[in-house]
C-alpha atoms as one frame of an Amber mdcrd trajectory, in Angstrom:
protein
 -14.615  17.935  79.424 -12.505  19.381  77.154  -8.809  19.339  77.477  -8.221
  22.295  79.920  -5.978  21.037  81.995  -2.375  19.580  81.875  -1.133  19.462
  85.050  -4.094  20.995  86.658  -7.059  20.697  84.087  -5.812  20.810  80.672
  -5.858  24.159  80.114  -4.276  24.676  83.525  -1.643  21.665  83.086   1.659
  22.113  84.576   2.064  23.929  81.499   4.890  23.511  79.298   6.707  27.099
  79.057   5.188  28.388  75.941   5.632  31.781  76.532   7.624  33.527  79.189
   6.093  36.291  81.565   8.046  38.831  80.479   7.110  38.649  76.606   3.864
  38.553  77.828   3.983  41.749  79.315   5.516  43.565  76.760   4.433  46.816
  76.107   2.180  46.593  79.378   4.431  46.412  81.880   4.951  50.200  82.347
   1.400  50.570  82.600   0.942  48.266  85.054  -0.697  49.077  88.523   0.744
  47.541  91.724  -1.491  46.097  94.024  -4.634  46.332  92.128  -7.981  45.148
  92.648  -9.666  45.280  89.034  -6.648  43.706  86.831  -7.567  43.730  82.934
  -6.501  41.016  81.086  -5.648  41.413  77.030  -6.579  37.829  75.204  -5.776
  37.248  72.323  -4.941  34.078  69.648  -0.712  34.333  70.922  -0.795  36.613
  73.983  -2.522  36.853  77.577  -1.299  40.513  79.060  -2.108  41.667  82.238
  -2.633  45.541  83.506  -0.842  44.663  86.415   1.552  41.788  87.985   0.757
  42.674  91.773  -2.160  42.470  93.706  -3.655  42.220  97.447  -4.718  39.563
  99.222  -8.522  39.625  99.516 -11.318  39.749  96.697  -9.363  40.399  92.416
 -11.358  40.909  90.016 -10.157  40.109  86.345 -12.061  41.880  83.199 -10.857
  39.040  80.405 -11.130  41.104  76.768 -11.134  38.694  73.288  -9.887  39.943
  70.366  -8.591  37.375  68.635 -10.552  34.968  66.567 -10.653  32.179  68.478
 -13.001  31.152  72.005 -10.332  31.673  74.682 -10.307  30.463  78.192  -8.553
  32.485  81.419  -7.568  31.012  84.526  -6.217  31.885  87.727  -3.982  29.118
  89.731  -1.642  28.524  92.177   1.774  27.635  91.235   1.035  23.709  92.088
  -2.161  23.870  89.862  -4.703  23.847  91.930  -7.194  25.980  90.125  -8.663
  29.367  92.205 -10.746  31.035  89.779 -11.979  30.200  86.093 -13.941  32.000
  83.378 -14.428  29.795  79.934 -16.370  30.404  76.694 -14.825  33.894  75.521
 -16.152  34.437  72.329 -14.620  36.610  69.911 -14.804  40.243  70.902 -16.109
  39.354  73.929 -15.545  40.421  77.326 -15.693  38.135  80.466 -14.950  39.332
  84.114 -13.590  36.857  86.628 -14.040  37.740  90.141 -11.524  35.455  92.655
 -10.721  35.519  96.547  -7.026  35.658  97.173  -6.391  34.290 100.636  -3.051
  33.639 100.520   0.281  36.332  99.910   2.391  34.331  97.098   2.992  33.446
  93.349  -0.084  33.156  91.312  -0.209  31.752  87.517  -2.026  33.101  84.988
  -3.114  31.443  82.157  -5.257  31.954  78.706  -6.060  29.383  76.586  -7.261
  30.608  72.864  -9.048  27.736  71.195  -9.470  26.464  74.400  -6.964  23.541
  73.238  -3.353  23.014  73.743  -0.628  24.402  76.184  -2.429  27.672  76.513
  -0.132  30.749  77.103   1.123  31.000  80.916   2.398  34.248  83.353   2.552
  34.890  86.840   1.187  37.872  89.186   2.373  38.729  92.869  -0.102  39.099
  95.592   0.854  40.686  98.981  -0.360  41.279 102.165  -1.500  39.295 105.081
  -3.429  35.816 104.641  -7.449  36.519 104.685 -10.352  34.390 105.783 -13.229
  35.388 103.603 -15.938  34.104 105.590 -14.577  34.621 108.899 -16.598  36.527
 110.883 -19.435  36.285 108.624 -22.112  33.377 109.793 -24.313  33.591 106.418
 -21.102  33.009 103.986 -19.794  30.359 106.260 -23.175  28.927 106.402 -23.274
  29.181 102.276 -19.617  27.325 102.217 -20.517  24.645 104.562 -23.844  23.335
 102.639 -22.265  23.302  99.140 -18.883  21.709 100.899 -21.114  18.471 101.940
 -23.098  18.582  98.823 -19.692  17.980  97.202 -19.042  15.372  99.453 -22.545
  13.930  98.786 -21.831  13.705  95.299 -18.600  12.083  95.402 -20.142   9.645
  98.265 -22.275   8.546  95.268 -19.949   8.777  92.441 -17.773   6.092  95.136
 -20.811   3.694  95.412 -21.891   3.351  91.971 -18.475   3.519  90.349 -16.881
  -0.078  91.640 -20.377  -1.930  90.100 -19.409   0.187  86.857 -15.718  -1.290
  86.835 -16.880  -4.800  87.796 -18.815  -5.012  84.797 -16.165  -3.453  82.134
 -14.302  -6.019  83.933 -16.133  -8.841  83.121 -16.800  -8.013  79.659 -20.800
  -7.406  79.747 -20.936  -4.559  76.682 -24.417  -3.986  76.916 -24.656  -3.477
  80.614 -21.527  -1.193  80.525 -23.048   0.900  78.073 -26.404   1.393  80.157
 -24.309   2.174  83.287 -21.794   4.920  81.786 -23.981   7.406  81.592 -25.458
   7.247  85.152 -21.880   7.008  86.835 -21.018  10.159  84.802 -24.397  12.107
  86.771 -22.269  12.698  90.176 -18.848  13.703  88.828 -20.600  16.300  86.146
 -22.423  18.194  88.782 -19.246  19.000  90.876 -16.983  19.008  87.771 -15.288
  22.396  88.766 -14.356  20.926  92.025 -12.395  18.442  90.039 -10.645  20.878
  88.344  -9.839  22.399  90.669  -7.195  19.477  92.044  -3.628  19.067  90.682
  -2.019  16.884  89.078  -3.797  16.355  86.258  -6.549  14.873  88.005  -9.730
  16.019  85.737  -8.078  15.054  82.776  -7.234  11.824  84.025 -11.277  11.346
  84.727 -12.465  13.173  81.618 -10.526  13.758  78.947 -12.044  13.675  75.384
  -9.950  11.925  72.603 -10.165  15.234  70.427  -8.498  17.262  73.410  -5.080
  14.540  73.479  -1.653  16.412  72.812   1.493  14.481  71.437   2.271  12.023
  74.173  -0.374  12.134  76.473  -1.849   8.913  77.758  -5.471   8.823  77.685
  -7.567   7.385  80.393 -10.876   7.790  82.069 -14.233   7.648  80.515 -14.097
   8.830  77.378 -11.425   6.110  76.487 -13.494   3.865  78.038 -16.830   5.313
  75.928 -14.976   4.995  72.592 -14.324   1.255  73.416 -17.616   0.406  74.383
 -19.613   2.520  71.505 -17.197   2.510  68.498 -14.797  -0.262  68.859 -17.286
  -2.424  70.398 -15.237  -4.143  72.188 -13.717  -4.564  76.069 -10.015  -5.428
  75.469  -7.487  -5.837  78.880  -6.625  -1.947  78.161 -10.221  -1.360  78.761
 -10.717  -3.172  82.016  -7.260  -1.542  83.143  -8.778   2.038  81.926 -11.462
   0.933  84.461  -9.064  -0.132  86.941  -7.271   3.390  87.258 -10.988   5.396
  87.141 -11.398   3.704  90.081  -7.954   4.978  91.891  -8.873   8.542  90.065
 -11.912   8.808  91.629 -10.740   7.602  95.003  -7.877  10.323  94.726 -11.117
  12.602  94.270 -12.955  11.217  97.246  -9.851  11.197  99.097  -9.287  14.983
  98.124 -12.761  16.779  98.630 -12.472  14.469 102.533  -9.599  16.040 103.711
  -9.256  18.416 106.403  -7.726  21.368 104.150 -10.415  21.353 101.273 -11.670
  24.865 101.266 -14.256  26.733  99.131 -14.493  30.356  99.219 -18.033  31.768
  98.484 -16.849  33.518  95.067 -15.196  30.008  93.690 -18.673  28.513  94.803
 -20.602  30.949  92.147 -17.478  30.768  90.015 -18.286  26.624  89.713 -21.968
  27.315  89.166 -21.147  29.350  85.988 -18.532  26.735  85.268 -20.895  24.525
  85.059 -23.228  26.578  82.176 -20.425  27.184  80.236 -19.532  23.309  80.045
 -22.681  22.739  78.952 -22.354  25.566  76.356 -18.677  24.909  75.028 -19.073
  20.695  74.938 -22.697  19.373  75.939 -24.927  21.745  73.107 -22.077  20.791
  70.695 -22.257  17.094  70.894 -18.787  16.818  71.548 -18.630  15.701  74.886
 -19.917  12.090  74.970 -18.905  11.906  71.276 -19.342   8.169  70.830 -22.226
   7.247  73.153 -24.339  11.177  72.353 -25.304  10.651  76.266 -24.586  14.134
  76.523 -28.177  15.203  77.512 -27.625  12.913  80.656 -24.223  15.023  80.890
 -26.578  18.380  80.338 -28.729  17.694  83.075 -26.389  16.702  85.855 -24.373
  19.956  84.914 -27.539  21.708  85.303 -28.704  20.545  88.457 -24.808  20.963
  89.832 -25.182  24.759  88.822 -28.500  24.872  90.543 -27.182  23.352  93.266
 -24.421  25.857  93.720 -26.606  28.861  93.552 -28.932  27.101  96.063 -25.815
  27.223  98.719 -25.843  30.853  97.741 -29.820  31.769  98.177 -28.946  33.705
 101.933 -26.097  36.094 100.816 -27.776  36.245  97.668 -31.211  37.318  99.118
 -29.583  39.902 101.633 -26.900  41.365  98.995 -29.675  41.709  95.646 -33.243
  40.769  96.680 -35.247  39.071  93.521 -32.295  38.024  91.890 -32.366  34.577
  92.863 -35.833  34.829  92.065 -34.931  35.637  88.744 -32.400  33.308  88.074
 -34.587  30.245  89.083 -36.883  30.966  86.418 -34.110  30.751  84.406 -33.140
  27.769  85.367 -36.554  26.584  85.400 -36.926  27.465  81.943 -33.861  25.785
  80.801 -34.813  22.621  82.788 -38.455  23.062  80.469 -36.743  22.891  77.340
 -34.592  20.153  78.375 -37.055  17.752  79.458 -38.486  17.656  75.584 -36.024
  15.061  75.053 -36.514  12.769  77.925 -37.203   9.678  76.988 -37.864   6.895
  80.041 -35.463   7.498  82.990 -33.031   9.135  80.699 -33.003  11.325  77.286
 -33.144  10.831  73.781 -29.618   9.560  71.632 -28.275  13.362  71.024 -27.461
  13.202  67.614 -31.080  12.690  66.947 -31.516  16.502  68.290 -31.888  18.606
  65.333 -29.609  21.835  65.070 -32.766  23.929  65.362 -33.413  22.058  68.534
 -29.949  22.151  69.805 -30.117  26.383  68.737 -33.355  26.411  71.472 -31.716
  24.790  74.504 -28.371  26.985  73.723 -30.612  30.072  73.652 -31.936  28.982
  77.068 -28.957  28.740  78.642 -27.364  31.894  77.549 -30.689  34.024  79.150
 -29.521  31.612  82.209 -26.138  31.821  81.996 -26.446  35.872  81.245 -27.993
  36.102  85.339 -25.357  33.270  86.735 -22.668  35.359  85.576 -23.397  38.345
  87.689 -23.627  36.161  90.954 -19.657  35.648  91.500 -19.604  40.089  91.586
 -22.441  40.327  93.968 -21.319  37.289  96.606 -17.868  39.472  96.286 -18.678
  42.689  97.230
């Protein structure tokens, strides 16, 4: 992960108050449409304006427009950071739509995050109305909602079993068995990463945070801090088994959170976490930045790959009844993805990344973009 998050995933975090709403707005503002449905969103390297400020409760969709120079981010939150909607991986002079289901009347945060590093610039749009159920009513979304809901759960069922044998051995110093266990307790969390992100408080960084993503006072923890002890320190030091210690409680928090009786999905922030997913794997995984000191991040590929597939899965009955054949078509994608991938397997695993040439690395990124090109359209169709 990179840092997206601060007090919701890095690029979410509670957000110091870099720049305030209304400079954001400036020269916008008396432009701006009340209530609207399609907002357009202005990114750029020092500014993140919005068409409009208001909207209705009910389905939003946001058209995200680059044009600065670096990859920006844009997210959609609620004031206590728990993330509704998502779109990463804006290239320069790119354009990115973000479809989202407001449910609730109230303050919503808006936030773009050029370079997809630091503080990100924050602002704030006003949805009214009464509070919608988007599924209510409707027995094939519900059904959709309810089958990814407990695949979540499955996941994190797992990711609780096979973390505490993970922690036992950082804690009792075995190196060599730590190192052949971090990339299999990874596999859960990475195929239900959005759902993490989704949670406040920082909780995604806490479990994922990569060393190159750390701002000025931020205390790193999770796996990556306990990857660069294990593959370039080589060494497990009391900060490492108490790095191990809180993953444990992190996780938990995660179990904890996806168990309760308010989690909610909404269909759209289902095919909103299966796109997540591709452009992980696009903005961290292809790079080699992820799993920077272990280059486990095919293992990191493939669980974000299957989570995706997963997601879409949940999605095959509103899919098939709102755009026959498209499913169709995006499981060859994924198929074909999944082909390219599975050159580098090597045993139960994959091959040591940085032994993937950049010609190699070029032909699983041009895979997932012809994927990721038919996952992108799914979050408009579930929508409307």
């Amino acid at each position: 992960m990179r840092k997206s998050f601060s007090s919701t995933r890095s690029a979410t975090r509670a957000l110091a108050p870099v720049i305030t709403l209304g400079l954001l707005l400036t020269g916008c503002a008396d432009k701006a449409e009340v209530g609207a449905a399609t907002i357009d969103v202005a990114a750029s390297d020092s500014a993140c304006e919005v068409s409009s400020t208001e909207a209705s409760t009910g389905t939003a969709t946001f058209n995200v427009a680059n044009s600065g120079s670096k990859v920006n981010e844009f997210y959609i939150t609620t004031t206590n950071g728990r993330v509704i909607g998502e779109v990463e991986n804006i290239g320069p002079g790119a354009t990115r739509k973000l479809v989202v289901q407001l449910e609730e009347p109230g303050t919503y945060s808006t936030l773009c995050k050029p370079g997809m590093v630091g503080e990100g610039i924050k602002g704030e749009i006003t949805v009214t109305g009464d509070a919608v159920d988007v599924v209510q009513g409707n027995a094939v979304l519900q059904e959709s909602v309810d089958n990814y809901t407990s695949y979540v759960r499955s996941q994190t069922k797992t990711l609780s079993e096979v973390t505490p044998t993970f922690i036992d051995t950082v804690r009792s110093g075995d190196i060599a068995k730590s190192k052949e266990l971090f990339a299999q307790v990874r596999t859960p969390y990475e195929r239900i990463e959005p759902v993490a992100e989704s949670f406040p408080n920082d909780l995604d960084p806490r479990l994922d945070l990569r060393e190159a993503d750390l701002a000025e006072g931020d205390e790193w923890t999770g796996f990556h801090r306990i990857e660069k002890d294990l593959w370039k320190n080589n060494k497990i030091d009391e900060s490492t088994k108490a790095i191990a210690e809180q993953l444990g409680k992190d996780i938990q928090e995660l179990v904890d959170g996806v168990n309760a009786s308010d989690f909610k999905l909404t269909p759209v922030q289902i095919a909103s976490g299966a796109q997540g997913l591709l452009d992980e794997v696009a903005t961290s995984k292809i790079t080699g930045e992820e799993d920077i000191f272990s280059h486990t991040d095919l293992y990191d590929f493939q669980a974000n790959l299957e989570g995706s597939r997963a997601a879409i899965a949940a999605l095959e009955k509103p899919l098939q009844e709102k755009k026959p054949g498209m499913l169709e078509e995006i499981n060859k994608r994924f198929d074909a993805v999944q082909e390219e991938l599975n050159k580098y397997r090597e045993g139960d695993g994959f091959v040591s990344y940085d032994t993937v040439t950049d010609a190699q690395r070029k032909d699983l990124s041009n895979a997932l973009d012809h994927l990721s090109e038919e996952v992108s359209k799914v979050q408009h169709e579930i929508a409307g």
